[in-house]
PDB file of N, CA, C and O in Angstrom:
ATOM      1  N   UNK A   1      -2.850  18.352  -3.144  1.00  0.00           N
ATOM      2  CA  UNK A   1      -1.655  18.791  -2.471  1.00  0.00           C
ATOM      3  C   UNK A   1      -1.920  19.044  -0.990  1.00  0.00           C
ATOM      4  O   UNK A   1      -1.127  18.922  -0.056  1.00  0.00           O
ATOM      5  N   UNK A   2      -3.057  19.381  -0.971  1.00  0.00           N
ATOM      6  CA  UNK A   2      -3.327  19.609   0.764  1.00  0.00           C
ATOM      7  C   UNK A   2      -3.018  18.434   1.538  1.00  0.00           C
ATOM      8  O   UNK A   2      -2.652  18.588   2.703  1.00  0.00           O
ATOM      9  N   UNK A   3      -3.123  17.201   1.010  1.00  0.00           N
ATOM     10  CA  UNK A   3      -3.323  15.787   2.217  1.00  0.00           C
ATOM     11  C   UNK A   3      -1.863  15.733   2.126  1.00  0.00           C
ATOM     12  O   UNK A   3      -1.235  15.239   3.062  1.00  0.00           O
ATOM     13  N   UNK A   4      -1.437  16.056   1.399  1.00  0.00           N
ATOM     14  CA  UNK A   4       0.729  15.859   1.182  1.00  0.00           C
ATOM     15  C   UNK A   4       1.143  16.550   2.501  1.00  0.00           C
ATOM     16  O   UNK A   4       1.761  16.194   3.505  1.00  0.00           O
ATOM     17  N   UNK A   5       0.634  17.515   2.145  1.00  0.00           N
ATOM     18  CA  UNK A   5       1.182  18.997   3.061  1.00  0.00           C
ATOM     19  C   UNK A   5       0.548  18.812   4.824  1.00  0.00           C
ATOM     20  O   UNK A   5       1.090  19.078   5.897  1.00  0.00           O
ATOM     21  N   UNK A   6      -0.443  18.398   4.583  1.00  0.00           N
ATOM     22  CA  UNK A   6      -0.955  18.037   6.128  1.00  0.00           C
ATOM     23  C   UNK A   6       0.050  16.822   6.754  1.00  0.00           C
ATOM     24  O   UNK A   6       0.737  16.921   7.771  1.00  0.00           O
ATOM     25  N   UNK A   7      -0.065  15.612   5.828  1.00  0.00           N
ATOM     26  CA  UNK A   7       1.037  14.765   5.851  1.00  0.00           C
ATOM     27  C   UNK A   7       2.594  14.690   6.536  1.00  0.00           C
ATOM     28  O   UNK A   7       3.094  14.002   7.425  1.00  0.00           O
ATOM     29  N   UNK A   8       3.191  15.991   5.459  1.00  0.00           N
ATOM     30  CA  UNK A   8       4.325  16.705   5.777  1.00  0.00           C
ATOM     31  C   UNK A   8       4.167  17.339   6.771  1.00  0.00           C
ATOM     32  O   UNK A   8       5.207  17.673   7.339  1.00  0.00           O
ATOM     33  N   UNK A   9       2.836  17.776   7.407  1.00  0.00           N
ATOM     34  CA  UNK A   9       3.086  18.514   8.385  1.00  0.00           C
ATOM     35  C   UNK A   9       3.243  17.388   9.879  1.00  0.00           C
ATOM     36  O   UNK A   9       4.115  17.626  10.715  1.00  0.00           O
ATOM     37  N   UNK A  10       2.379  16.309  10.019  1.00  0.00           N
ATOM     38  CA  UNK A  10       2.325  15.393  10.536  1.00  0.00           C
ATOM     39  C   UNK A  10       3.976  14.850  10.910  1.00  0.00           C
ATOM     40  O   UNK A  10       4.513  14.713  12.009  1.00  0.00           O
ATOM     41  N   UNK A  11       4.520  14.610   9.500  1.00  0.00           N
ATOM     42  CA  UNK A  11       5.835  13.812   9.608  1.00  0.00           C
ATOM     43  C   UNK A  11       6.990  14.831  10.444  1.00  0.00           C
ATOM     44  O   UNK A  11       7.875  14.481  11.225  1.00  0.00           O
ATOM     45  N   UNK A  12       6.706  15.903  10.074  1.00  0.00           N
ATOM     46  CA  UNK A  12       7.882  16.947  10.189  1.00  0.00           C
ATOM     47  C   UNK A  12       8.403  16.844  11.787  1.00  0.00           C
ATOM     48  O   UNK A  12       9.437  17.349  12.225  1.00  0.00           O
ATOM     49  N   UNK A  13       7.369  16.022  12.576  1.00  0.00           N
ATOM     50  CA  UNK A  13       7.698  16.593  14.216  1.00  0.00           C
ATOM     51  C   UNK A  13       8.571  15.306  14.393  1.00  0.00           C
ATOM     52  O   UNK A  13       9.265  15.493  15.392  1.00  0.00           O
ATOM     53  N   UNK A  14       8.803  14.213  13.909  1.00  0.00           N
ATOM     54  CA  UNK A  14       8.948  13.021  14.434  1.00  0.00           C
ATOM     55  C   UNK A  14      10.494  13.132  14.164  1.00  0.00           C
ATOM     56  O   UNK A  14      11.071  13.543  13.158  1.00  0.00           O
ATOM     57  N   UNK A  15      11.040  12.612  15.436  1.00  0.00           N
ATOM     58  CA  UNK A  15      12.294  12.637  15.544  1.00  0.00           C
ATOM     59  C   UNK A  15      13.048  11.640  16.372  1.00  0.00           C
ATOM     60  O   UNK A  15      13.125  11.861  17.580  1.00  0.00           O
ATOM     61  N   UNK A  16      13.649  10.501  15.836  1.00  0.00           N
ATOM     62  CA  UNK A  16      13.529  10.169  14.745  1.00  0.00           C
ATOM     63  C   UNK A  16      12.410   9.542  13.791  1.00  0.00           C
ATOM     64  O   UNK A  16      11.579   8.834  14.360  1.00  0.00           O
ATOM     65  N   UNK A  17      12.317   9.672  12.746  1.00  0.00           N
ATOM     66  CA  UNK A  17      11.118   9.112  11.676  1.00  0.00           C
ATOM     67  C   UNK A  17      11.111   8.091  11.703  1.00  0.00           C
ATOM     68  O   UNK A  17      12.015   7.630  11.005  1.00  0.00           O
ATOM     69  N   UNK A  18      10.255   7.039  12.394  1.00  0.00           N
ATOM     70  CA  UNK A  18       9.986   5.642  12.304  1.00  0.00           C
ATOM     71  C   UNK A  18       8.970   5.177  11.501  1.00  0.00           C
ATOM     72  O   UNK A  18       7.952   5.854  11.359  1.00  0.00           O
ATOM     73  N   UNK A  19       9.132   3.937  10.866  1.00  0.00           N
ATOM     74  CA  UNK A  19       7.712   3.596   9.819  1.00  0.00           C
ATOM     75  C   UNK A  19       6.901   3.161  10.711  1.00  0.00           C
ATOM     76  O   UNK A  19       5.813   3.042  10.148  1.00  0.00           O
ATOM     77  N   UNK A  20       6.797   2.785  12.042  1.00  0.00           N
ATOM     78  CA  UNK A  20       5.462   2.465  12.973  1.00  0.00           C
ATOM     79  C   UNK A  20       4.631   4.666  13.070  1.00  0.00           C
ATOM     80  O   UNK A  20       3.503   5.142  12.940  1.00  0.00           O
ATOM     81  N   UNK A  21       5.774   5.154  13.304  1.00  0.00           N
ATOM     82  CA  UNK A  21       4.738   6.600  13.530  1.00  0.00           C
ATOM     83  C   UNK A  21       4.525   7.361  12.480  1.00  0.00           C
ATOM     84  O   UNK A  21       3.784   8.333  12.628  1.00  0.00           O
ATOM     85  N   UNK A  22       5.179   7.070  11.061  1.00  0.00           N
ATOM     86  CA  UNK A  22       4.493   7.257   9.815  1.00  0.00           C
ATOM     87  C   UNK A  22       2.779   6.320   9.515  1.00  0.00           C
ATOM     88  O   UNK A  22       1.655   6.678   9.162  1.00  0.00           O
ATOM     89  N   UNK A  23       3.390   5.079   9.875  1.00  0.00           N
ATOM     90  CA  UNK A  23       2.116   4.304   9.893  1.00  0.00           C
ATOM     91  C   UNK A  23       1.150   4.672  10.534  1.00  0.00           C
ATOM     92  O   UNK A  23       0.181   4.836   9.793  1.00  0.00           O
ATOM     93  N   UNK A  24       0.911   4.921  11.760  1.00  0.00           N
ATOM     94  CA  UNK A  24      -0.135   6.138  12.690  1.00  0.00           C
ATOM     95  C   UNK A  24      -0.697   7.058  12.156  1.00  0.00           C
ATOM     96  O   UNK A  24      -1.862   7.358  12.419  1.00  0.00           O
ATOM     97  N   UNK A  25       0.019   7.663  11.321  1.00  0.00           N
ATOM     98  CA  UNK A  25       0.422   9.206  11.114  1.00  0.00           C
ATOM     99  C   UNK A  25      -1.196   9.422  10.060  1.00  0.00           C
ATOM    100  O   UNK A  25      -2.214  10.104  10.180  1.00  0.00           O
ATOM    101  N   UNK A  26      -0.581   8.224   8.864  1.00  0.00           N
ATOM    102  CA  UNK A  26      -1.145   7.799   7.847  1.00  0.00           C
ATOM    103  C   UNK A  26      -2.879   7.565   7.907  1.00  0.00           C
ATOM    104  O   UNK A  26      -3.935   8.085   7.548  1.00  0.00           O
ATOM    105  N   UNK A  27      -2.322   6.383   8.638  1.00  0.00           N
ATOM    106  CA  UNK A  27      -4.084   5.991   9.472  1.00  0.00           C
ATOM    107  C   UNK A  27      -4.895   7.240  10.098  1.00  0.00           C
ATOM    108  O   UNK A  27      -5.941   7.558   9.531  1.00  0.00           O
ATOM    109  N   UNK A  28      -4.559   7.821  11.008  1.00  0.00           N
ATOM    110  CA  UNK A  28      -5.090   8.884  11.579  1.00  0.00           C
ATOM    111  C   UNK A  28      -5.300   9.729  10.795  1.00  0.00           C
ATOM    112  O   UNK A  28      -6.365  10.265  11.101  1.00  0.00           O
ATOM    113  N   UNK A  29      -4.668  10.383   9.501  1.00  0.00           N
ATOM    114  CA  UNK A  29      -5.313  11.312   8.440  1.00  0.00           C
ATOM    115  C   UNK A  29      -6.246  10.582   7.626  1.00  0.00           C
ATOM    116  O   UNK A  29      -6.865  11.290   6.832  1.00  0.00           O
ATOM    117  N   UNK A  30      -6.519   9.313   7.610  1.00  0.00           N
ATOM    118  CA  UNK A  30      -7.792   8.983   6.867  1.00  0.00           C
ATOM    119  C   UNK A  30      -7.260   8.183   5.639  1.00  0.00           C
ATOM    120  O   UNK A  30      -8.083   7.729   4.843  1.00  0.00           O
ATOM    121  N   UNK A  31      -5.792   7.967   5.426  1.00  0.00           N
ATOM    122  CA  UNK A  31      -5.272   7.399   4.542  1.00  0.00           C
ATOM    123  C   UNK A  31      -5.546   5.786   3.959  1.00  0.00           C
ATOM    124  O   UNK A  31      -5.381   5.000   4.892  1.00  0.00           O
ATOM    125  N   UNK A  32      -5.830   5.253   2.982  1.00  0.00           N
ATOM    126  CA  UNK A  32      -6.273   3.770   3.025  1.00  0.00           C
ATOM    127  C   UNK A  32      -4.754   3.210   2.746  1.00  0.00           C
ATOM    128  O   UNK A  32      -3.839   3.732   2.110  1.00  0.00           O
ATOM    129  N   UNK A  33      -4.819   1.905   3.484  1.00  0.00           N
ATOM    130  CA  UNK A  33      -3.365   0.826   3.484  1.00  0.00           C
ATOM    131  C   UNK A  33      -4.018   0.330   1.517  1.00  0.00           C
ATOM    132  O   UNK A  33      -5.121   0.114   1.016  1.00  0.00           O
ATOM    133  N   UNK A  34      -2.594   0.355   1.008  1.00  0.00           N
ATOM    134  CA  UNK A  34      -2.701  -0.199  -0.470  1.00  0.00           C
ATOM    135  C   UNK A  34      -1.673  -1.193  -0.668  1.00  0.00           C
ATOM    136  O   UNK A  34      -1.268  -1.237  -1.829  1.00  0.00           O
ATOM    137  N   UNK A  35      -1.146  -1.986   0.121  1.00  0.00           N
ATOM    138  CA  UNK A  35      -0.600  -3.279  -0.290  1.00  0.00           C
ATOM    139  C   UNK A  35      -0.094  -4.546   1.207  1.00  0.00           C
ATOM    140  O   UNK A  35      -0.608  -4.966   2.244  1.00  0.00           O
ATOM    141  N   UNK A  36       0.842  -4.670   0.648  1.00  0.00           N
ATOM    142  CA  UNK A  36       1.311  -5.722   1.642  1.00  0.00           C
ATOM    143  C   UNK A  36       2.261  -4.895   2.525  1.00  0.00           C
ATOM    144  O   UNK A  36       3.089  -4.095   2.089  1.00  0.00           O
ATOM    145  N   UNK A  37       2.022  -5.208   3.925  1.00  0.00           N
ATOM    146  CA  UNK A  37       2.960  -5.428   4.984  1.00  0.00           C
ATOM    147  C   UNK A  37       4.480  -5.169   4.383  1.00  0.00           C
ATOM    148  O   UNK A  37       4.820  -5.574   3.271  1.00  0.00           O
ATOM    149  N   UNK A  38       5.283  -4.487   5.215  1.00  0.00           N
ATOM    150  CA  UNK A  38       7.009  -4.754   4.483  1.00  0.00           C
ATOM    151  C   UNK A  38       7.645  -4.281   6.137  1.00  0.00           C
ATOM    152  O   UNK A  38       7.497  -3.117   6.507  1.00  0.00           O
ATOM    153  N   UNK A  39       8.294  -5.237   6.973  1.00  0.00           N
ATOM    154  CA  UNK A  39       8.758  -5.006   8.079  1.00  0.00           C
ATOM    155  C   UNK A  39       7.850  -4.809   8.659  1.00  0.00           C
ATOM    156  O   UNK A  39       8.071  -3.650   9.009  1.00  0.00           O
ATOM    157  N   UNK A  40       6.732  -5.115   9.150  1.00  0.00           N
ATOM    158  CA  UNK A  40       6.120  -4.816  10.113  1.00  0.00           C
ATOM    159  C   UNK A  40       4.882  -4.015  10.021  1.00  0.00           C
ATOM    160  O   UNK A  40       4.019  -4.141  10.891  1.00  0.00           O
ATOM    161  N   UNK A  41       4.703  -3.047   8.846  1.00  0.00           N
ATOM    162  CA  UNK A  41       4.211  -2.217   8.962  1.00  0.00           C
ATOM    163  C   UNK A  41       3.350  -1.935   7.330  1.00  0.00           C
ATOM    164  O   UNK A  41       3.797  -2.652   6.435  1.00  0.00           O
ATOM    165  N   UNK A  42       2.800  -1.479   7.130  1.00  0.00           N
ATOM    166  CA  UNK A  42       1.870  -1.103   5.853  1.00  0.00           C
ATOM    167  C   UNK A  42       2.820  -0.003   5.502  1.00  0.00           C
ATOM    168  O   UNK A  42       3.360   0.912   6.124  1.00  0.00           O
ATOM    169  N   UNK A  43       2.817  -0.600   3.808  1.00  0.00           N
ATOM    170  CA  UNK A  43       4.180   0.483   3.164  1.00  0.00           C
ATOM    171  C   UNK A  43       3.576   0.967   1.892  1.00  0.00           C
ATOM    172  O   UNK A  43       4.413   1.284   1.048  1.00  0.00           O
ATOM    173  N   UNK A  44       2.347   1.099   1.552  1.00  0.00           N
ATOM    174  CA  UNK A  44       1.583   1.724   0.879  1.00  0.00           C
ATOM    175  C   UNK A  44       0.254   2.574   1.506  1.00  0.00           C
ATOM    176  O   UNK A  44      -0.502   2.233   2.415  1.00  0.00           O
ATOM    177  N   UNK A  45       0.253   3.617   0.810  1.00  0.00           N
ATOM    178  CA  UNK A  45      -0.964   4.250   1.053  1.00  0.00           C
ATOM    179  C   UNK A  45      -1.520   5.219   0.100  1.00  0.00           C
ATOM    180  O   UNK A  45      -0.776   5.868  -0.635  1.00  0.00           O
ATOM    181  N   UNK A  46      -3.240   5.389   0.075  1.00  0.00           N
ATOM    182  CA  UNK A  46      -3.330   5.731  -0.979  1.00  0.00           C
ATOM    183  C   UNK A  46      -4.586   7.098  -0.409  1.00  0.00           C
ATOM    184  O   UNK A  46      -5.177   6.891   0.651  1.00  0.00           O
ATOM    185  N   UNK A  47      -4.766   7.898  -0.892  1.00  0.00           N
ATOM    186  CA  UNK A  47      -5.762   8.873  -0.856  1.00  0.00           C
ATOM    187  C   UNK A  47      -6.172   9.596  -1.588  1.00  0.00           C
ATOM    188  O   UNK A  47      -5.313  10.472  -1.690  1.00  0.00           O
ATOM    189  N   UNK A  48      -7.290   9.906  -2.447  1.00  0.00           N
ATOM    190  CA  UNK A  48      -7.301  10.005  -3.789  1.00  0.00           C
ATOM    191  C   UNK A  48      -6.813   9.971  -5.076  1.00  0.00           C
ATOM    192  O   UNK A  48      -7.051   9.067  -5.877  1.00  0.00           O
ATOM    193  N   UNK A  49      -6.088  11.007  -5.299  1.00  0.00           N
ATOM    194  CA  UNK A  49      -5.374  10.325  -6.811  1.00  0.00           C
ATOM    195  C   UNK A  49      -4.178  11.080  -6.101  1.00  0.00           C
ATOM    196  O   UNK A  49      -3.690  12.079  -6.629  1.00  0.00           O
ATOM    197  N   UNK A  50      -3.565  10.426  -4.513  1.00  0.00           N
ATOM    198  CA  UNK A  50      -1.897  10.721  -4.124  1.00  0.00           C
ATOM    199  C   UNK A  50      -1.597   8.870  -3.609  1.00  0.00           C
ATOM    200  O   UNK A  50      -2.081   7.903  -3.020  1.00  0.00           O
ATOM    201  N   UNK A  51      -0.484   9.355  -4.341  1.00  0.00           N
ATOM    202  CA  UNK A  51       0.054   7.444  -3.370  1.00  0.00           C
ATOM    203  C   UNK A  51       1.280   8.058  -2.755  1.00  0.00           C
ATOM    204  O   UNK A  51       2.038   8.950  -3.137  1.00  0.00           O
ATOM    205  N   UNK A  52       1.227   7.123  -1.433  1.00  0.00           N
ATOM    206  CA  UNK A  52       2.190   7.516  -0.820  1.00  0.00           C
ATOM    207  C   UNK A  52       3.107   5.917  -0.126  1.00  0.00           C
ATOM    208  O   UNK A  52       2.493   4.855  -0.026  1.00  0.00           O
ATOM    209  N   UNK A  53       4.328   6.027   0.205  1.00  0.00           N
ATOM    210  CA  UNK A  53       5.427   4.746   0.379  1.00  0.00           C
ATOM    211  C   UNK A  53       5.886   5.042   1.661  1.00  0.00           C
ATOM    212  O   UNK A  53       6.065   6.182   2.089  1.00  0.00           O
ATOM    213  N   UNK A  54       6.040   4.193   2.159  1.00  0.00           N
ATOM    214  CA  UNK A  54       6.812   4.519   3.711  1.00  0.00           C
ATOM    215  C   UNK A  54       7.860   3.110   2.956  1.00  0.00           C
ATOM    216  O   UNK A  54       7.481   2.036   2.487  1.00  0.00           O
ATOM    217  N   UNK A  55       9.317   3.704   3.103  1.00  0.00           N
ATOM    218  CA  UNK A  55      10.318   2.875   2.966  1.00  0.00           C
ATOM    219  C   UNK A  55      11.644   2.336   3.783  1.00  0.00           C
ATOM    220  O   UNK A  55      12.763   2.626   3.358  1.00  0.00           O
ATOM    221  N   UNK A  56      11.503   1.661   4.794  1.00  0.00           N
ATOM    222  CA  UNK A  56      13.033   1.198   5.631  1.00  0.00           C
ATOM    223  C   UNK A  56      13.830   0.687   4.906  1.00  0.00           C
ATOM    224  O   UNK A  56      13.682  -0.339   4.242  1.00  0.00           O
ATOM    225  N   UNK A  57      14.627   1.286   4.970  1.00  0.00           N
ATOM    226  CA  UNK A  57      16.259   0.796   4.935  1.00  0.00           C
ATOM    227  C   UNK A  57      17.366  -0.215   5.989  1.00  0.00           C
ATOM    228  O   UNK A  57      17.458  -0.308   7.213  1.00  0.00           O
ATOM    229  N   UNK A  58      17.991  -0.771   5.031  1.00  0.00           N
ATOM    230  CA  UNK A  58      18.762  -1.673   6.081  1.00  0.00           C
ATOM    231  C   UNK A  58      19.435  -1.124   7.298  1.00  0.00           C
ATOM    232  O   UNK A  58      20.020  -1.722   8.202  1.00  0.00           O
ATOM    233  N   UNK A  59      19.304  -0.355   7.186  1.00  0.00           N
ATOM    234  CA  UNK A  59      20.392   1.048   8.271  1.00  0.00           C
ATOM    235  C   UNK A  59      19.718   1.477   9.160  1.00  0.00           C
ATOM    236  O   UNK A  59      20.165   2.108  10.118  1.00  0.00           O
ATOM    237  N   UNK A  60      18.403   1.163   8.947  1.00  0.00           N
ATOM    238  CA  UNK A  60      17.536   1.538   9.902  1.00  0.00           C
ATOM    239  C   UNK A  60      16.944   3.126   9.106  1.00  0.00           C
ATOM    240  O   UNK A  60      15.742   3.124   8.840  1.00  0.00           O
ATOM    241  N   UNK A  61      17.475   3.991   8.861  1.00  0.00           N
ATOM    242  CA  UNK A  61      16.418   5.192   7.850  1.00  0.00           C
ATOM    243  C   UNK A  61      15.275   4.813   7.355  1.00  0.00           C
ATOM    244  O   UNK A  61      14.986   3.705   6.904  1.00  0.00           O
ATOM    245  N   UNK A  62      14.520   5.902   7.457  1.00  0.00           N
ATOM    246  CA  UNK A  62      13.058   5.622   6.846  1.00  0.00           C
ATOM    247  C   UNK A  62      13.055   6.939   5.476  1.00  0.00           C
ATOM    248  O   UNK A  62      13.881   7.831   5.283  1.00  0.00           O
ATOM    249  N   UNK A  63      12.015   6.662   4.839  1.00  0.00           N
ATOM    250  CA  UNK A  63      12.062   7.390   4.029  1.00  0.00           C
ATOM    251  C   UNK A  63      10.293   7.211   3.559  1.00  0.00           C
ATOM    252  O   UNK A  63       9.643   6.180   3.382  1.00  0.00           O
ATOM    253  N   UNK A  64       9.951   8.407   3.473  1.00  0.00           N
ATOM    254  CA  UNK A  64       8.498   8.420   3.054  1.00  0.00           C
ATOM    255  C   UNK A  64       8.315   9.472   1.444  1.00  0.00           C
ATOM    256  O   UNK A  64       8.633  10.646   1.259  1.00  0.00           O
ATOM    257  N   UNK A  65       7.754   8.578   0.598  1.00  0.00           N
ATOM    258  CA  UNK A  65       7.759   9.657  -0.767  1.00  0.00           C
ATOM    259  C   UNK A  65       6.134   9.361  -1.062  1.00  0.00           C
ATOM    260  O   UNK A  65       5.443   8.347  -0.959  1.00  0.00           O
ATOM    261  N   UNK A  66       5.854  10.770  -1.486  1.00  0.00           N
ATOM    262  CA  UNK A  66       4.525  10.779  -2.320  1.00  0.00           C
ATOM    263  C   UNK A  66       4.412  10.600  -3.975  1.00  0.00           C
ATOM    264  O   UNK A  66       5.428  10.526  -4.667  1.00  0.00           O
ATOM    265  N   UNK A  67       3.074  10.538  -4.531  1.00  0.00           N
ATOM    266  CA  UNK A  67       3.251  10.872  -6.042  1.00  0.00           C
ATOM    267  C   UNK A  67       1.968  11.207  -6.646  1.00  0.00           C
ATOM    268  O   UNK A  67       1.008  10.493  -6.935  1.00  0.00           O
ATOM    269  N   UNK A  68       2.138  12.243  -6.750  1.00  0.00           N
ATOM    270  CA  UNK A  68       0.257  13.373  -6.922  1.00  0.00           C
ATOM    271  C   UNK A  68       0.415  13.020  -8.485  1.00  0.00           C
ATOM    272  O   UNK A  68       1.552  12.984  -8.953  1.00  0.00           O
ATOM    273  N   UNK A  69      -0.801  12.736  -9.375  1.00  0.00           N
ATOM    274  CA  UNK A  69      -1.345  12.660 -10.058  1.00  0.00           C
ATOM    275  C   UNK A  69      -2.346  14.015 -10.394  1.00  0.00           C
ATOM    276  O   UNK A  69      -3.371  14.371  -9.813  1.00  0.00           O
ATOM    277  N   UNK A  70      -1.673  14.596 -11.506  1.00  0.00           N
ATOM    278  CA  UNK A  70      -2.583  15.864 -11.760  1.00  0.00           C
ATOM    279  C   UNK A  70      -2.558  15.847 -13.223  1.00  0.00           C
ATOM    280  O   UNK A  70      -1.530  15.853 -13.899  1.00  0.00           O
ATOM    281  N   UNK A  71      -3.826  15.825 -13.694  1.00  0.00           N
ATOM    282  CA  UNK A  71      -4.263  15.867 -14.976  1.00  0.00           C
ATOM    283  C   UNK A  71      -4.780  16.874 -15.590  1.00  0.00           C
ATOM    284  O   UNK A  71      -5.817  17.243 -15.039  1.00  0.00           O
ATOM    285  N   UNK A  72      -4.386  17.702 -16.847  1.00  0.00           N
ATOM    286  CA  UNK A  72      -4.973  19.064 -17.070  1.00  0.00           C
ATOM    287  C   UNK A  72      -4.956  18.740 -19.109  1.00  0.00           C
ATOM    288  O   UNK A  72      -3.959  18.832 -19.825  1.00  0.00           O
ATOM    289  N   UNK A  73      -6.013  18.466 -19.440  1.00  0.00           N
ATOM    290  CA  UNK A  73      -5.898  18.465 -20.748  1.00  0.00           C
ATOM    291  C   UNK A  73      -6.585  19.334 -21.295  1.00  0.00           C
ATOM    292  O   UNK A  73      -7.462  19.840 -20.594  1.00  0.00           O
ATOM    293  N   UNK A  74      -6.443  19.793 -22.663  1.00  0.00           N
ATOM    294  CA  UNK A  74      -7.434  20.715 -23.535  1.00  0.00           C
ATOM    295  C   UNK A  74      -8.500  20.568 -24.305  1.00  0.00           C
ATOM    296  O   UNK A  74      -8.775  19.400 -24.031  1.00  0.00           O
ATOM    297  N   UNK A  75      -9.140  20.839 -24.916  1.00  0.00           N
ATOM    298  CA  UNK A  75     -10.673  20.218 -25.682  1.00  0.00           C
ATOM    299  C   UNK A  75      -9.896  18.838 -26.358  1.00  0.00           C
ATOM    300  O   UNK A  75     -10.328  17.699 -26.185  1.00  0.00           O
ATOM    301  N   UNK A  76      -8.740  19.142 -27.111  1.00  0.00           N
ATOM    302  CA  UNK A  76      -8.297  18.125 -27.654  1.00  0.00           C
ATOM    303  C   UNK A  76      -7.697  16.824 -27.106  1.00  0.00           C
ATOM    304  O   UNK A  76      -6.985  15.988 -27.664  1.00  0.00           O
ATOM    305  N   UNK A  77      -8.222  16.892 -25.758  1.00  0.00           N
ATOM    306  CA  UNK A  77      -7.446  15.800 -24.995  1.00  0.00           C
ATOM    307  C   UNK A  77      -6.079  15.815 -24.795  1.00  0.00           C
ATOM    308  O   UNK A  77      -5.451  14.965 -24.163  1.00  0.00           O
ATOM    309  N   UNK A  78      -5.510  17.042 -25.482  1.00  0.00           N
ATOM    310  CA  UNK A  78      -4.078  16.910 -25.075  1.00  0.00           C
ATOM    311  C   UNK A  78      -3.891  18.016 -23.890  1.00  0.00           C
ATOM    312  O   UNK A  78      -4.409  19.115 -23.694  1.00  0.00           O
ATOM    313  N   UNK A  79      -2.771  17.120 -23.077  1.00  0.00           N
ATOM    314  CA  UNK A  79      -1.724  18.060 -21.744  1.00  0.00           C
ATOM    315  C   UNK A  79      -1.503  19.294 -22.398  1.00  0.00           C
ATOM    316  O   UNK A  79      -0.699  19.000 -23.282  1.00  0.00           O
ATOM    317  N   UNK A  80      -1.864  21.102 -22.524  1.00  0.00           N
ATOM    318  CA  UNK A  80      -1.758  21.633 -22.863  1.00  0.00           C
ATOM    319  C   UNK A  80      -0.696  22.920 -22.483  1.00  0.00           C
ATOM    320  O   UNK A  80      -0.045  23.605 -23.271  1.00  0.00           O
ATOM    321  N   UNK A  81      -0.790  23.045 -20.144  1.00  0.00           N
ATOM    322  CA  UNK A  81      -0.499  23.863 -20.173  1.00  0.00           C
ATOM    323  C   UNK A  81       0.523  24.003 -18.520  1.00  0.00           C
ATOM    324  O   UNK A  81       0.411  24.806 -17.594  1.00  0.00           O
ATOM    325  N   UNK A  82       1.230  23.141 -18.675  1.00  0.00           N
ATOM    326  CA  UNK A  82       2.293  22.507 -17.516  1.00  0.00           C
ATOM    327  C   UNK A  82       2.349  23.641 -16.599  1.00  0.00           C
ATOM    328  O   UNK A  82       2.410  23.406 -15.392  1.00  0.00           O
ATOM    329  N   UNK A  83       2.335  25.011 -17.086  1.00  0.00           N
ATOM    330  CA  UNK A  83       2.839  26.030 -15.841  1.00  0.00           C
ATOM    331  C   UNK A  83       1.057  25.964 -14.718  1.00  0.00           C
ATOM    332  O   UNK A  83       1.010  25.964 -13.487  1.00  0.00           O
ATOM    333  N   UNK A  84       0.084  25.926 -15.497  1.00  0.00           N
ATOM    334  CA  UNK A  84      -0.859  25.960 -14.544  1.00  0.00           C
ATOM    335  C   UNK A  84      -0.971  24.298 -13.820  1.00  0.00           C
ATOM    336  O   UNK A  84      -1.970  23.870 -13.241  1.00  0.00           O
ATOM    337  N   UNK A  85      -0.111  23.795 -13.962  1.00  0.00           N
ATOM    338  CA  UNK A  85      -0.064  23.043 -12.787  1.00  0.00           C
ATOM    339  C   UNK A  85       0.403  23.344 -11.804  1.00  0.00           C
ATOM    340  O   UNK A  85      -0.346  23.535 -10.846  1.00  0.00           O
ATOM    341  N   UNK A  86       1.916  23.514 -11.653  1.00  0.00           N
ATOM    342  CA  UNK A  86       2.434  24.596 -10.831  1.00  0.00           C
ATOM    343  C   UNK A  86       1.652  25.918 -10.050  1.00  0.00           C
ATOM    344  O   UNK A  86       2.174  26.208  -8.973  1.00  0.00           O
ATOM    345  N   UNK A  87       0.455  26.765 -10.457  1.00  0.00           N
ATOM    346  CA  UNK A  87       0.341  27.611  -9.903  1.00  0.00           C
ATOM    347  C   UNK A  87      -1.056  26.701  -9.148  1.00  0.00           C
ATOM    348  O   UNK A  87      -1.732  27.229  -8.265  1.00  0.00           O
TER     349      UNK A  87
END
């Protein structure tokens, strides 16, 4: 959650949010490019077990989403205890 939040902290100043200064943004925190080019710009990124999307719209909006991967199982291999993910 920290590289999200540094991330978010990164994105939060940009006004307006362009996918060239998300793309910067990205690179400069240490982020690796994870796919193909989309407009111009690298629209995947990945940093440990977070992936993150930089997405343009026809309208010109950008939109950047993450997706943290957090795994917490019990002796039995099963997902046991959802609130201590949260804390």
């Amino acid at each position: 959650m920290a590289a999200v939040i540094a991330m978010l902290e990164e994105l939060r100043g940009l006004a307006p949010l362009t996918a060239e200064d998300a793309t910067v943004r990205f690179s400069a925190q240490e982020w690796t490019p994870g796919g193909k080019p989309r407009h111009g710009v690298e629209a995947s990124w990945d940093k440990g077990r977070i992936g993150a999307w930089i997405q343009t719209f026809t309208s010109g909006a950008v939109s950047v989403s993450f997706a943290v991967w957090i795994r917490d199982v019990d002796e039995s291999g099963y997902f046991d205890d959802l609130e201590a993910v949260y804390e």
